[in-house]
N, C-alpha and C positions, 0 to 999 in steps of 0.2 A: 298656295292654294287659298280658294276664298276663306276668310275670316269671320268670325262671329263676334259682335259685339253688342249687348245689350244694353249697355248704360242710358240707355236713351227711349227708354222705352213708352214713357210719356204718359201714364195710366194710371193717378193716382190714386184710385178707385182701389188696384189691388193690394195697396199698404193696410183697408180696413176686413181684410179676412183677414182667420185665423191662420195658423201655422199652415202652410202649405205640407202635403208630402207627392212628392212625383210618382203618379201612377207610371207602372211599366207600359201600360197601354201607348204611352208619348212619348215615349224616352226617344222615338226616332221620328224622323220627316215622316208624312205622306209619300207616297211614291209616286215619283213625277208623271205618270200616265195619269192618275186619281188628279191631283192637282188640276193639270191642263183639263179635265173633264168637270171641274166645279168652278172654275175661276173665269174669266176671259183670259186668252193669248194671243195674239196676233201669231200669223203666220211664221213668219221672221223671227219671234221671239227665240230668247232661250232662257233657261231656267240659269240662275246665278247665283241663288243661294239656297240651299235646302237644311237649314242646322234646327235641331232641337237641344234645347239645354236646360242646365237650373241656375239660374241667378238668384233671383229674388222668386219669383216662381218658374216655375217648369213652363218655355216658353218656345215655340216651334215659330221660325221665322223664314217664309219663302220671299225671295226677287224674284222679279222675271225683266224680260227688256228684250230689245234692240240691243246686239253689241256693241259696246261702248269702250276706246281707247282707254279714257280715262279708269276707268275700274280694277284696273289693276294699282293704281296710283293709289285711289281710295283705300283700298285693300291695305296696302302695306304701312300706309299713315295711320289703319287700326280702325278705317271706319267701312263701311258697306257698298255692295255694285250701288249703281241708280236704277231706277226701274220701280216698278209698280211689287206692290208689299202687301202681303196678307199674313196676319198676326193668331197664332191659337195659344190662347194664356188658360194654363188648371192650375185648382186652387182647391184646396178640401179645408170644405169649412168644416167649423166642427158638431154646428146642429142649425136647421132650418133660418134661425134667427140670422145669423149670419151675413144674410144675403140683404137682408133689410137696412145693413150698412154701406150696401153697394148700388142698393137700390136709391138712398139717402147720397149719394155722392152726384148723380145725375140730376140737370135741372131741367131735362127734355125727357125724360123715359115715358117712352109707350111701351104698355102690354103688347107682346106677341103671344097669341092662340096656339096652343100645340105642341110645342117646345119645352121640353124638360119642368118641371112642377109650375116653375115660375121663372118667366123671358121677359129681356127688356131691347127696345132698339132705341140707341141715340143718335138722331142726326148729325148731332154737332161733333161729335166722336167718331163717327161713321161705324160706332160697334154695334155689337151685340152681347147681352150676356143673359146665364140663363144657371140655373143650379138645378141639379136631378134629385132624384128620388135619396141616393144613400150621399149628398152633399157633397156632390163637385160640382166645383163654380168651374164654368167657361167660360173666355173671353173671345168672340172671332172679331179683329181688327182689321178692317178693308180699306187699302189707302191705293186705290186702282185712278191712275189720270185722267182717264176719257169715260169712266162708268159715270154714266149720270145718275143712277140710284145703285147704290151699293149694298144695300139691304136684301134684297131678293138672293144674291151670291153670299151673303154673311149668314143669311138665313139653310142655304144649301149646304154648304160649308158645313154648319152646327148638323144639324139633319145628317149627314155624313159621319162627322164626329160620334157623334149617339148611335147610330149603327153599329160602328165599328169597335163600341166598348163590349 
């Protein structure tokens, strides 16, 4: 069965929040209807990974693709399908401050309007992050191949997320 593995998660940003604790709200995927309906899919696609877990933080990780011979291969060596990847990282900081050490780790953040107290998008990251009102950080991470702006979907994504708490 497909595998989960985080070590690699590439985001050094969430070492400077406080103590994580995992909302139950995440504890599980999206449901792949929700998913296909925020993200791009090709036709042909199929969903390849859908794991939520706690490593270092409580970290929901979807693939999607074309099927791929290889991926079974990948899987069993302990690493992941190929395919396009969208990442949702929670983080409970512990007061407002918090986030101004996350905001300090980007050297591209733009303000995003609307979005939980206070939102940022990085190009170069292709994220988004944003902290609410009782202090949970979000991370939405969109590593999609052929999306030529990723932000509009990172931004639906979050918008989703906040509903759904």
């Amino acid at each position: 069965m497909i595998g989960f593995c985080a070590k690699h998660l590439g985001i050094a940003l969430l070492a400077t929040v406080a103590t994580p604790l995992f909302a139950q709200d995440y504890s599980a995927p999206m449901s792949e209807k929700d998913l296909r309906s925020l993200v791009p899919f090709s036709a042909n696609a199929d969903l390849k990974l859908a794991e939520c877990g706690k490593k270092s933080y409580p970290t929901c990780t979807y693939i999607w693709g074309l099927p791929d011979s290889d991926d079974e291969a990948r899987i069993k060596l302990g690493g992941k399908p190929a395919g396009d990847k969208l990442l949702t990282i929670f983080a409970q900081a512990r007061r407002p401050q918090d986030f101004d050490r996350v905001l300090g780790s980007y050297k591209d953040a733009v303000p995003v309007d609307n979005l939980g107290v206070t939102a940022v998008w990085s190009d170069m990251r292709n994220q988004l992050s944003l902290i609410t009102g009782d202090n949970l950080v979000i991370h939405v991470n969109v590593q999609i191949r052929d999306l030529a702006d990723p932000k509009p979907t990172a931004l639906q994504v979050a918008a989703f997320l906040l509903a759904s708490r």
